[in-house]
Backbone as JSON Lines, residues from 0, in Angstrom:
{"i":0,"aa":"X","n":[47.47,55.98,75.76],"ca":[46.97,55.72,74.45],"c":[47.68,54.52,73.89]}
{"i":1,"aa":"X","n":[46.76,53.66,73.23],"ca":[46.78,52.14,72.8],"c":[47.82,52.74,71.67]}
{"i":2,"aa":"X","n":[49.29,52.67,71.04],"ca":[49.25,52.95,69.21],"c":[49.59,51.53,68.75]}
{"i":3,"aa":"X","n":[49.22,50.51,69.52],"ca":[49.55,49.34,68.84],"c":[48.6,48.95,67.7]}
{"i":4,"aa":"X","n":[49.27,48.34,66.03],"ca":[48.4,48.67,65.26],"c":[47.48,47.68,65.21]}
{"i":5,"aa":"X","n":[46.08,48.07,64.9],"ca":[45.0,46.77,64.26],"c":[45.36,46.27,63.74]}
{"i":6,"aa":"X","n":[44.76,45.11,63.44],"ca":[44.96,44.07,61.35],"c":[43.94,45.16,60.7]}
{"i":7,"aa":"X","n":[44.5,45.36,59.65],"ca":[43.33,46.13,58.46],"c":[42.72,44.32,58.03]}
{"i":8,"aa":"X","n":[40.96,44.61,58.39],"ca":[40.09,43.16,57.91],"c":[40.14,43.23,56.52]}
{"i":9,"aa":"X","n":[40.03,44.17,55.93],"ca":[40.35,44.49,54.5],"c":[41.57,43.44,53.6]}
{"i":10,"aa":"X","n":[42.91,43.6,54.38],"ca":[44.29,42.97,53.44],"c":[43.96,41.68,53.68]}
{"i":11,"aa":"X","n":[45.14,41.55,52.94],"ca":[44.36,39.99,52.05],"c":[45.08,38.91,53.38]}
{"i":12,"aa":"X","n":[44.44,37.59,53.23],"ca":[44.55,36.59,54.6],"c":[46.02,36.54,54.63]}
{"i":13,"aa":"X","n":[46.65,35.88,55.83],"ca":[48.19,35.7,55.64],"c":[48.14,34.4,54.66]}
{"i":14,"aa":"X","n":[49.28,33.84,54.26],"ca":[49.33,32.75,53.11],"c":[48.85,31.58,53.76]}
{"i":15,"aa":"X","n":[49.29,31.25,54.98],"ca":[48.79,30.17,55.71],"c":[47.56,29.9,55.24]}
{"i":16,"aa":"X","n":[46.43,31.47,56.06],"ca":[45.08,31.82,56.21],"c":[44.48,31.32,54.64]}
{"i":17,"aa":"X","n":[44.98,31.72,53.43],"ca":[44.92,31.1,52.45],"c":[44.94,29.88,52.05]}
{"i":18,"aa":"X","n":[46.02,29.29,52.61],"ca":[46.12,27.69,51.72],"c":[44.81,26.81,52.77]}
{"i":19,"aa":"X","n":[44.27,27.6,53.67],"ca":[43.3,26.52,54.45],"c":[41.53,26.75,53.59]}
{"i":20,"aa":"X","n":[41.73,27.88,52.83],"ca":[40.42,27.78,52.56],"c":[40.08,26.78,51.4]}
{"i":21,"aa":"X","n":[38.62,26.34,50.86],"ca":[38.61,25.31,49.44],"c":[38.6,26.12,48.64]}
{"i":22,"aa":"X","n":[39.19,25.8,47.86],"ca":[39.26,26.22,46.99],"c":[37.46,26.75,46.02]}
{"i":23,"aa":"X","n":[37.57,27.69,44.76],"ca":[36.64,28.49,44.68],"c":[35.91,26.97,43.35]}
{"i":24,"aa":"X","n":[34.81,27.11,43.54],"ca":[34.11,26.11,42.76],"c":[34.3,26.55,41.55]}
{"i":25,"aa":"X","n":[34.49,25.35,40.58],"ca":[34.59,25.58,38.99],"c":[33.38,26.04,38.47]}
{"i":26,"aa":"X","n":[33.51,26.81,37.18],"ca":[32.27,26.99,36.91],"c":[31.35,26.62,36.23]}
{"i":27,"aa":"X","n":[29.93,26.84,36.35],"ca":[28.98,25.73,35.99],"c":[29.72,25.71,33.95]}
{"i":28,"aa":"X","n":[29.03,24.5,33.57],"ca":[29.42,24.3,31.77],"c":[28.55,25.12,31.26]}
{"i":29,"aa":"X","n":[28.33,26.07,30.24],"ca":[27.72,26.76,29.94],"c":[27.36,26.54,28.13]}
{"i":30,"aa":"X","n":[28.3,25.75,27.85],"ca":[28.2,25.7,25.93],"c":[26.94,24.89,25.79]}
{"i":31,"aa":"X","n":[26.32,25.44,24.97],"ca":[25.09,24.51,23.92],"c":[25.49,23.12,23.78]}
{"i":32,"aa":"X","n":[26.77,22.51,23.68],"ca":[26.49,21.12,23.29],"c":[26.17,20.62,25.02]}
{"i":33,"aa":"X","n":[26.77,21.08,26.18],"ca":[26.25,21.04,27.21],"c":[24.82,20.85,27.34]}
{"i":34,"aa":"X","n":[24.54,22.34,27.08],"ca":[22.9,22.45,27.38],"c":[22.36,21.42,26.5]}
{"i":35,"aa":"X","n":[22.18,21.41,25.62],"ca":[21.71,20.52,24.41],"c":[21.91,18.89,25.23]}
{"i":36,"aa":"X","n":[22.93,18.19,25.5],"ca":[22.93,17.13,26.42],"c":[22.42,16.98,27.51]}
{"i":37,"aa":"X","n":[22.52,18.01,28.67],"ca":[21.58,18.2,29.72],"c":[19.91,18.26,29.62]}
{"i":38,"aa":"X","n":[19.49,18.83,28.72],"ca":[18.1,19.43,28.11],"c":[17.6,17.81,27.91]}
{"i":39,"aa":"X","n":[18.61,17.39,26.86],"ca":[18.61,15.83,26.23],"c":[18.16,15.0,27.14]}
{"i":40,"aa":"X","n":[19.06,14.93,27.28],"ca":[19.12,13.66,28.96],"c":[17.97,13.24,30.14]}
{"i":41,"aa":"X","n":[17.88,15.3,30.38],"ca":[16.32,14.97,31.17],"c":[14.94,15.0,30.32]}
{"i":42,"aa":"X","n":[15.19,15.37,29.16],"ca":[13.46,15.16,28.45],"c":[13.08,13.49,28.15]}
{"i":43,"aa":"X","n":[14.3,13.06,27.71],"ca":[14.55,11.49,27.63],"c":[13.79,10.66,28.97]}
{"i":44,"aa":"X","n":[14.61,11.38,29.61],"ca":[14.6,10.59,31.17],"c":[12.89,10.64,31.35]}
{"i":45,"aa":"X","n":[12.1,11.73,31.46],"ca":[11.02,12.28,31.66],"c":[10.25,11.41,30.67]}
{"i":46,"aa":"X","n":[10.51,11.67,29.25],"ca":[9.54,10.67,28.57],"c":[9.26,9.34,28.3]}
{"i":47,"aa":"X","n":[10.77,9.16,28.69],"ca":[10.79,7.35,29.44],"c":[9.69,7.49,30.31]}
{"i":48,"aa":"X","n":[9.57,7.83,31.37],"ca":[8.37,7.99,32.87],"c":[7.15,8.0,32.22]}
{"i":49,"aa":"X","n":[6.55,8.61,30.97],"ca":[5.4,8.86,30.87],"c":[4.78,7.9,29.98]}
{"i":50,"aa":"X","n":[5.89,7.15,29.03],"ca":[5.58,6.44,28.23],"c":[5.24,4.83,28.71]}
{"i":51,"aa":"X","n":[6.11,5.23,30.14],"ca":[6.2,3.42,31.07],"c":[5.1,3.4,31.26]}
{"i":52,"aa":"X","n":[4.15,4.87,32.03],"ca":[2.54,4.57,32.13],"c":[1.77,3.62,31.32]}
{"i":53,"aa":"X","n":[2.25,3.8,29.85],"ca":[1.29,3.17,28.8],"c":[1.82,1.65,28.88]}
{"i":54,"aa":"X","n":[2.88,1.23,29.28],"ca":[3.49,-0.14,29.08],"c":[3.77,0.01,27.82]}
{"i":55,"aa":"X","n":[4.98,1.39,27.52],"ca":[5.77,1.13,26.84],"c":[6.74,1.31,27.07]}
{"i":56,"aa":"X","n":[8.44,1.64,26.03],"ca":[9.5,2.34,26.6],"c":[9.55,3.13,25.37]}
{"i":57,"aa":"X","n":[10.27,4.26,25.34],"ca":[10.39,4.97,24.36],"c":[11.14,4.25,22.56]}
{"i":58,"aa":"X","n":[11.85,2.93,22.79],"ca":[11.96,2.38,21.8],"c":[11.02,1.55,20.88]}
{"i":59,"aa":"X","n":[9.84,1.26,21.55],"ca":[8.64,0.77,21.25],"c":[7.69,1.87,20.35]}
{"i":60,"aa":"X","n":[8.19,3.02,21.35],"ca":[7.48,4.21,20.66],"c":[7.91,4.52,19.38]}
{"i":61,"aa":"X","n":[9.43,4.67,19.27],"ca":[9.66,5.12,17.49],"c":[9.67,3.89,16.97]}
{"i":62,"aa":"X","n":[9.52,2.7,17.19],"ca":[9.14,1.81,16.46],"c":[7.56,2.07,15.69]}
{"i":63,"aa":"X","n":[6.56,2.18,17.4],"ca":[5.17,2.5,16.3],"c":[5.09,3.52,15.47]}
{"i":64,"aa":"X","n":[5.84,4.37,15.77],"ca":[5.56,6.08,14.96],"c":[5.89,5.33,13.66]}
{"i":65,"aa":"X","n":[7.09,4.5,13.42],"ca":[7.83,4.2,12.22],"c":[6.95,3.59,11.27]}
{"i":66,"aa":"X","n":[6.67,2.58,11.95],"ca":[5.45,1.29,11.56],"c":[3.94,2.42,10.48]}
{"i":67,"aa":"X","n":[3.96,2.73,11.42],"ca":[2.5,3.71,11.73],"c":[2.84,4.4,9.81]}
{"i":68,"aa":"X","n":[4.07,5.61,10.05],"ca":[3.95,6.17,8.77],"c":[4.49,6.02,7.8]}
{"i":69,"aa":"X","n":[4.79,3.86,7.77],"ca":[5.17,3.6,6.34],"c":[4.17,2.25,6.54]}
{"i":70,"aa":"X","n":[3.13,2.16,6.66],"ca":[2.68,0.51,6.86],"c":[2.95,-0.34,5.59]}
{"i":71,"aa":"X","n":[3.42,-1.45,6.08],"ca":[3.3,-2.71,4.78],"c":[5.31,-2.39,4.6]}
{"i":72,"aa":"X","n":[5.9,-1.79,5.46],"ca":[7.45,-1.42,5.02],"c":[7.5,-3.17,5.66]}
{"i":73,"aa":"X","n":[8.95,-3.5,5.3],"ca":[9.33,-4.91,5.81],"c":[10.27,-4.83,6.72]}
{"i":74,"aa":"X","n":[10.78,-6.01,7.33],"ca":[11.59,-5.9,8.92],"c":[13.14,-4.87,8.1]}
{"i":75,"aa":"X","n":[13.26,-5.86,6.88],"ca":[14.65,-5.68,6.73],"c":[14.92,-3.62,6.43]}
{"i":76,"aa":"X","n":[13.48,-3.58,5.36],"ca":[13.53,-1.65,5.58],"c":[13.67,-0.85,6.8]}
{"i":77,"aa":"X","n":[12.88,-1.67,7.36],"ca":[13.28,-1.28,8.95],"c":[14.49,-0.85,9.37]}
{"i":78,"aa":"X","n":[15.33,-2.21,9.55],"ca":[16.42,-2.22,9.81],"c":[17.65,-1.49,9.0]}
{"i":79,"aa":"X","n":[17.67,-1.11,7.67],"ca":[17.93,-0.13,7.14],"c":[17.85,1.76,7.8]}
{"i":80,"aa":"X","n":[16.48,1.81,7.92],"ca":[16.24,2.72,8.6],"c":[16.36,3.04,9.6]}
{"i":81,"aa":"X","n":[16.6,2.11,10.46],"ca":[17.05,2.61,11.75],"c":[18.96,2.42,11.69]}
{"i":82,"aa":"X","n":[19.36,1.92,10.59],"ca":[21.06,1.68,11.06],"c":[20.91,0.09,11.92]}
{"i":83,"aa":"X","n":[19.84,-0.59,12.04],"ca":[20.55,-1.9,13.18],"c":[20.81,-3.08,12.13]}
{"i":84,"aa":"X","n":[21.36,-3.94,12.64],"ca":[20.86,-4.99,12.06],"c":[19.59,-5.68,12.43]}
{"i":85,"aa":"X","n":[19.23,-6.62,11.03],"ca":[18.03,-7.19,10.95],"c":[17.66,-8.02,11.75]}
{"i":86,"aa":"X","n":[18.46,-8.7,12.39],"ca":[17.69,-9.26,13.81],"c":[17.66,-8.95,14.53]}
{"i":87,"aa":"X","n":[18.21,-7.51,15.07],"ca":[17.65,-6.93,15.95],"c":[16.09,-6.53,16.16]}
{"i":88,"aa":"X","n":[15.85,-6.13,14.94],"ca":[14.53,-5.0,14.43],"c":[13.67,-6.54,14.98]}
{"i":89,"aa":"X","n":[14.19,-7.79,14.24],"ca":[13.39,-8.79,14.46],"c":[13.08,-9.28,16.12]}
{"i":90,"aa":"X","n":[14.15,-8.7,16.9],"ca":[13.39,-8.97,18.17],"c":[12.47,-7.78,18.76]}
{"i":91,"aa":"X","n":[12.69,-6.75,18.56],"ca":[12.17,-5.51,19.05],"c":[10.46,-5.92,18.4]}
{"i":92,"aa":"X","n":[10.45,-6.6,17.37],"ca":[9.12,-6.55,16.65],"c":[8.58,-7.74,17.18]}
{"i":93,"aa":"X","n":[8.91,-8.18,17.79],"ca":[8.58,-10.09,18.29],"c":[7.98,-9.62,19.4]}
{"i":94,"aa":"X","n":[8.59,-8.63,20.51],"ca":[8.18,-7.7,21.32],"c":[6.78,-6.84,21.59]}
{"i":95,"aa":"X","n":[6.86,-6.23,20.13],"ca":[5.26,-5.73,20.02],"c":[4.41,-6.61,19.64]}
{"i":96,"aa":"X","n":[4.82,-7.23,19.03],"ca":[3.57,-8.14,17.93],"c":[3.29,-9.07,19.11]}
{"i":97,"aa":"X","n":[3.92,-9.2,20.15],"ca":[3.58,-10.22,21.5],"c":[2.52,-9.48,22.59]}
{"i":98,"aa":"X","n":[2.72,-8.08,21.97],"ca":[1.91,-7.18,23.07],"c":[0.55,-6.75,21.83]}
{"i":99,"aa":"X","n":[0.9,-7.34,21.17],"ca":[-0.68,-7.03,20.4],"c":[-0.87,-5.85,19.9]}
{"i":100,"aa":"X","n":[0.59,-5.28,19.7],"ca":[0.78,-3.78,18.55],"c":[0.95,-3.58,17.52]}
{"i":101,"aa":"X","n":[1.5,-4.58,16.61],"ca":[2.02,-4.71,16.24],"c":[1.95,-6.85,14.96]}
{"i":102,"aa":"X","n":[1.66,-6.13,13.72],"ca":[1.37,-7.87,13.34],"c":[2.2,-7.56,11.72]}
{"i":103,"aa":"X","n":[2.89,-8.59,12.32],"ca":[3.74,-9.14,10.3],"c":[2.54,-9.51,9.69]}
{"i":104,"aa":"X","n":[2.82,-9.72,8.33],"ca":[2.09,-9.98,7.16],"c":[2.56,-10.63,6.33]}
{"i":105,"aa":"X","n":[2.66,-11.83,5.58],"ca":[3.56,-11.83,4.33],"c":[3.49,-11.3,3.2]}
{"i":106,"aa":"X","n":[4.55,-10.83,2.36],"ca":[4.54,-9.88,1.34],"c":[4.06,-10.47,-0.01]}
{"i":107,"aa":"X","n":[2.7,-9.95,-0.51],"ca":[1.91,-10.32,-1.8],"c":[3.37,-10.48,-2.5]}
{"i":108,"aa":"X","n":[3.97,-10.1,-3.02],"ca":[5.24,-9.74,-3.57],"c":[6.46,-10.26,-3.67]}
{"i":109,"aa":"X","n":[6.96,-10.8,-2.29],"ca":[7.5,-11.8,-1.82],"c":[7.49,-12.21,-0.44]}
{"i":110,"aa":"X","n":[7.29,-13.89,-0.72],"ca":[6.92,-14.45,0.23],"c":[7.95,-14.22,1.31]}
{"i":111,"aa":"X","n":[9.29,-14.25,0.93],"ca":[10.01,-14.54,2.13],"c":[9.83,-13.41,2.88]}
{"i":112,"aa":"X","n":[9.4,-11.9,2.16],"ca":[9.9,-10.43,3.6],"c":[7.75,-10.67,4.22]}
{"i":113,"aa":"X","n":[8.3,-10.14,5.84],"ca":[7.23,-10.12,6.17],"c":[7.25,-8.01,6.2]}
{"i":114,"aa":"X","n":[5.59,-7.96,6.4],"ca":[5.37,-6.45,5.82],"c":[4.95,-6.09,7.26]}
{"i":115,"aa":"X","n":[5.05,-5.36,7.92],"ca":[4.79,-4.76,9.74],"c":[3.16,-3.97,9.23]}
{"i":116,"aa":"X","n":[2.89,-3.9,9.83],"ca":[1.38,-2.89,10.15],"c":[1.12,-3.14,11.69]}
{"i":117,"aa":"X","n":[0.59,-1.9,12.0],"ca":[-0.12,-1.88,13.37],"c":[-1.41,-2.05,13.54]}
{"i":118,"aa":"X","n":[-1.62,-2.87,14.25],"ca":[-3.18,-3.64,14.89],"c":[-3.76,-2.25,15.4]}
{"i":119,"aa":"X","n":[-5.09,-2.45,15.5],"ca":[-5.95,-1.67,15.88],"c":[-5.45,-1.06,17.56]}
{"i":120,"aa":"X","n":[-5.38,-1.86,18.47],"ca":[-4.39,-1.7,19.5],"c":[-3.43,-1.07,19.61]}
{"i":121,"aa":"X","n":[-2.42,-1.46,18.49],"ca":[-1.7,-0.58,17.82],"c":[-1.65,0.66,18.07]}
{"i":122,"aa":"X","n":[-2.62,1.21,17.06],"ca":[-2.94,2.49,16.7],"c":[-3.61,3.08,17.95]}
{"i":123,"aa":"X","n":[-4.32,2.8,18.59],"ca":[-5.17,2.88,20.1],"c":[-3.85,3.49,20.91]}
{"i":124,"aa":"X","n":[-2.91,2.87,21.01],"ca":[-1.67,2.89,21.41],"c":[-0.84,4.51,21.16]}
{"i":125,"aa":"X","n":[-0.75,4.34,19.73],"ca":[-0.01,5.49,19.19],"c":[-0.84,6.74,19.35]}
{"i":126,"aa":"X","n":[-2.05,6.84,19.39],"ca":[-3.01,8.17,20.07],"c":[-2.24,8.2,21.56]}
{"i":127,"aa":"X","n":[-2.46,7.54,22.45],"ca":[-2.37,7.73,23.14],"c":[-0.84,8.48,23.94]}
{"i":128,"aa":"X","n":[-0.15,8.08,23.16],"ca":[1.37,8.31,22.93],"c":[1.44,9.61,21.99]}
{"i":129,"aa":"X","n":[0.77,10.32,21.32],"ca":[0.04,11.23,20.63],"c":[0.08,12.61,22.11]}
{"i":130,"aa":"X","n":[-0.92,11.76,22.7],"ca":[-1.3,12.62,23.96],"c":[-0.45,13.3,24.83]}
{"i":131,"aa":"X","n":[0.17,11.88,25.01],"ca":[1.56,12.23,26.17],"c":[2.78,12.61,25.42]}
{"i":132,"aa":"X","n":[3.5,12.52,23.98],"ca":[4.38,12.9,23.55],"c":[3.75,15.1,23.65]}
{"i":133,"aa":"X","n":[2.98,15.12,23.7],"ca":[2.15,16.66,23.07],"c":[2.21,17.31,24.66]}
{"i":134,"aa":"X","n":[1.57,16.53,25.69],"ca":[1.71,17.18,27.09],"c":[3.47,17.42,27.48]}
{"i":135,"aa":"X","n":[4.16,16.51,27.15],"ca":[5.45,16.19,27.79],"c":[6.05,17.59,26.71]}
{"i":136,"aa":"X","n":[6.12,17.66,25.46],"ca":[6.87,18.81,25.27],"c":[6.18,20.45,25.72]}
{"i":137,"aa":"X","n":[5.08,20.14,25.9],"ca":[4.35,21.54,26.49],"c":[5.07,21.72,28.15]}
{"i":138,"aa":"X","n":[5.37,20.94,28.34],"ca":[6.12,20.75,29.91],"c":[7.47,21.27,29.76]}
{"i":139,"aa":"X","n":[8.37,20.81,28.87],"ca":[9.68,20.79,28.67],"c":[10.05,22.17,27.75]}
{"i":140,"aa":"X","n":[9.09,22.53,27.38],"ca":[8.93,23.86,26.74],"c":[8.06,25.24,27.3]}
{"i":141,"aa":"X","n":[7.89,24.69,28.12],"ca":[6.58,26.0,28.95],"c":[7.69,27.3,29.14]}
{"i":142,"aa":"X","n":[8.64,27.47,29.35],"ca":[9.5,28.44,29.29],"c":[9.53,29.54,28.24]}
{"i":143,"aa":"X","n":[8.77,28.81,26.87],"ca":[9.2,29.59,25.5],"c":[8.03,29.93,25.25]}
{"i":144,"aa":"X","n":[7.57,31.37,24.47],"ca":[5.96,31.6,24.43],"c":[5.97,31.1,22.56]}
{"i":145,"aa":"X","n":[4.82,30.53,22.01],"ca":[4.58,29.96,20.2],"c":[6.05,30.08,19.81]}
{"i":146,"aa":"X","n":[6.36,31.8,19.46],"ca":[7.46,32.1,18.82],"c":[8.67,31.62,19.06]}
{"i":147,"aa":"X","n":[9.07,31.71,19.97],"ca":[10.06,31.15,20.94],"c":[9.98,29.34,20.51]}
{"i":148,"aa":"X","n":[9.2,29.0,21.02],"ca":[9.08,27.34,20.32],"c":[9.37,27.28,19.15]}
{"i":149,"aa":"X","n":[8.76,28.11,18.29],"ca":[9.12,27.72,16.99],"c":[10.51,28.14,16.46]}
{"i":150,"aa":"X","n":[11.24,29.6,16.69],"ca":[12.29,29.58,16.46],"c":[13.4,28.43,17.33]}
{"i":151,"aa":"X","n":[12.92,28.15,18.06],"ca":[13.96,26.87,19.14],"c":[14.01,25.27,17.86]}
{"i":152,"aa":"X","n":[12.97,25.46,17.16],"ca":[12.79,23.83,16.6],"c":[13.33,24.45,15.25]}
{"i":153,"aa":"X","n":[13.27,25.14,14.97],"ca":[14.15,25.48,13.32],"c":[15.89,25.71,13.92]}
{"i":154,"aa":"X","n":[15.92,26.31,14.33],"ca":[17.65,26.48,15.01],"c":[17.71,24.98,14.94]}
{"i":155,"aa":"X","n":[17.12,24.01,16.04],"ca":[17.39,22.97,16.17],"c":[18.05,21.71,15.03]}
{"i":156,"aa":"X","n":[16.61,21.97,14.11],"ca":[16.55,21.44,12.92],"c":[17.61,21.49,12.28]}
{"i":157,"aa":"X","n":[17.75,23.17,12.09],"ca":[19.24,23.15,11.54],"c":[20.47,22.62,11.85]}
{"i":158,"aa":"X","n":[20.48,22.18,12.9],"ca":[21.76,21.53,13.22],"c":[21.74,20.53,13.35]}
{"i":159,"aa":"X","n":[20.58,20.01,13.02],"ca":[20.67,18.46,12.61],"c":[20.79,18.03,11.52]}
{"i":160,"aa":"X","n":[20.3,19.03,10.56],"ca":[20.37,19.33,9.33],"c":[22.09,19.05,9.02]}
{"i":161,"aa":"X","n":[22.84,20.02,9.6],"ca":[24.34,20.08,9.44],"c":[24.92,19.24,10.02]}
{"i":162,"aa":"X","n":[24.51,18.41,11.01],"ca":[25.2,17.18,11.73],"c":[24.87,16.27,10.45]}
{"i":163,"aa":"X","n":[23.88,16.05,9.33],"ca":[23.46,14.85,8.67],"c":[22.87,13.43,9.82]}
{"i":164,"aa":"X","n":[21.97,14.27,10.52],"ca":[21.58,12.99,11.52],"c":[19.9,12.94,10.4]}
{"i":165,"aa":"X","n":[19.64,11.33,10.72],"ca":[18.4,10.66,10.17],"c":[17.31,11.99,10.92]}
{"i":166,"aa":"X","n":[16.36,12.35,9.89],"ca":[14.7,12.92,9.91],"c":[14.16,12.12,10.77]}
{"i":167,"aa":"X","n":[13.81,11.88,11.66],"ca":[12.64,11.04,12.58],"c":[13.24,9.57,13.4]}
{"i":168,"aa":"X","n":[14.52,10.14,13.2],"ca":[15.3,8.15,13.82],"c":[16.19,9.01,15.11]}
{"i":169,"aa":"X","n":[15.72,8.44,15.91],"ca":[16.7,8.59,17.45],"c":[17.94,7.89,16.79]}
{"i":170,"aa":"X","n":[19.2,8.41,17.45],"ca":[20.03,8.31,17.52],"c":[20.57,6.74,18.47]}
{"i":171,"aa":"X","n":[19.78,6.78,19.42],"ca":[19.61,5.79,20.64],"c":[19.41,4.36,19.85]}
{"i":172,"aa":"X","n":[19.05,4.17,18.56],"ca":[18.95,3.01,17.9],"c":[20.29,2.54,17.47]}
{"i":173,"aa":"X","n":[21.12,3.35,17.2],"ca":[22.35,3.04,16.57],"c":[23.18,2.16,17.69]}
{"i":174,"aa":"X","n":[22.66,2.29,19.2],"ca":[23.46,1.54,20.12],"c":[22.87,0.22,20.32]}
{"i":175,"aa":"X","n":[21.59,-0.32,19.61],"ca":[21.06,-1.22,19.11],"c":[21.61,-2.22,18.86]}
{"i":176,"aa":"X","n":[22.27,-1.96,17.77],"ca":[23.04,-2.71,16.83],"c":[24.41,-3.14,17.45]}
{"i":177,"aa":"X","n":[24.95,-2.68,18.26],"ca":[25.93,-2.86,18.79],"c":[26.03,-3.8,20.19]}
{"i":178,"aa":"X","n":[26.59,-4.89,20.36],"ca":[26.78,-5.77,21.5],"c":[27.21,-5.11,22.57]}
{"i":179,"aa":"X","n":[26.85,-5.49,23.92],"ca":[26.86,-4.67,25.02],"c":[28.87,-5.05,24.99]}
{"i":180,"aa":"X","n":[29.93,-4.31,25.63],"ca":[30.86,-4.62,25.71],"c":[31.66,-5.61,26.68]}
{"i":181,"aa":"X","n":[32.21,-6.57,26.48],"ca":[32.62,-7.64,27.32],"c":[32.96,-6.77,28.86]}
{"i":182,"aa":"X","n":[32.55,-7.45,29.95],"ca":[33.27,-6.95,31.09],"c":[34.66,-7.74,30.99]}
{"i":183,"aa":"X","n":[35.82,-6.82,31.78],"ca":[36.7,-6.99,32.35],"c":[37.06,-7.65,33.63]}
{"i":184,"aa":"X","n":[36.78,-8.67,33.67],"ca":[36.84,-8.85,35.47],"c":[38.49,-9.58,36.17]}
């Protein structure tokens, strides 16, 4: 009779047997400002894709939405409203008004501000962006049934509410205004 003893497979590895394995993966990020950035990031990413269809980019887009539901506003309100400065707004608008979305006016009022309105094209434009902004969150939301959507956009609200971020202004404009940063070389 064998009494020489087994290894119990059970006890734990010798220390050696230990220091060779990898170590145990960290765990996934789980906090809301996470999710909320991740969620962010790819709906962005996604509605960039759908909006390029139209030959636009999504900054073109809250430009027309902007245009669209204040017509006759001027570059410089603009630029107010979005946080950039005024020559910025002035190239972004040199942009559309080149693509035929977009046409200054001069102001009955004063000559020097010009007043934005959207061309018929324009507006042709913003339906259509209508379409695909409406499919793209039915996509990015198919997970949640009415209720669910709607309590998701009031929570939301609210914390934008409490952040004090702008009603209807991407955030993404504020990097607008700002010069790309010198490289280091």
């Amino acid at each position: 009779m064998n009494t020489a003893r087994q290894p119990d497979p059970s006890a734990a590895p010798a220390p050696a047997e230990a220091e060779a394995q990898p170590p145990a993966p960290a765990p996934a990020p789980r906090g809301a400002a996470f999710l909320l950035a991740q969620i962010g990031a790819h709906a962005a990413g996604r509605f960039a894709e759908r909006v390029a269809a139209l030959g636009l980019t999504p900054a073109d887009v809250g430009l027309l939405r902007m245009v669209a539901g204040r017509p006759g506003r001027s570059q410089r309100a603009l630029a107010e409203d979005l946080g950039v400065v005024p020559s910025r707004v002035v190239a972004l608008i040199d942009a559309l008004e080149g693509e035929g979305l977009v046409e200054r006016r001069r102001s009955a009022g004063d000559r020097r501000n010009h007043e934005l309105h959207l061309t018929p094209e324009g507006r042709r434009s913003l339906g259509k962006v209508s379409r695909v902004a409406s499919a793209h969150e039915d996509d990015l939301l198919a997970a949640l049934d009415p209720d669910g959507r709607a309590q998701l956009l009031e929570l939301l609200e609210r914390v934008a509410a409490q952040q004090e971020l702008t009603p209807g202004v991407h955030p993404g404009y504020r990097t607008l205004a700002k010069p790309a940063p010198k490289r280091k070389d």
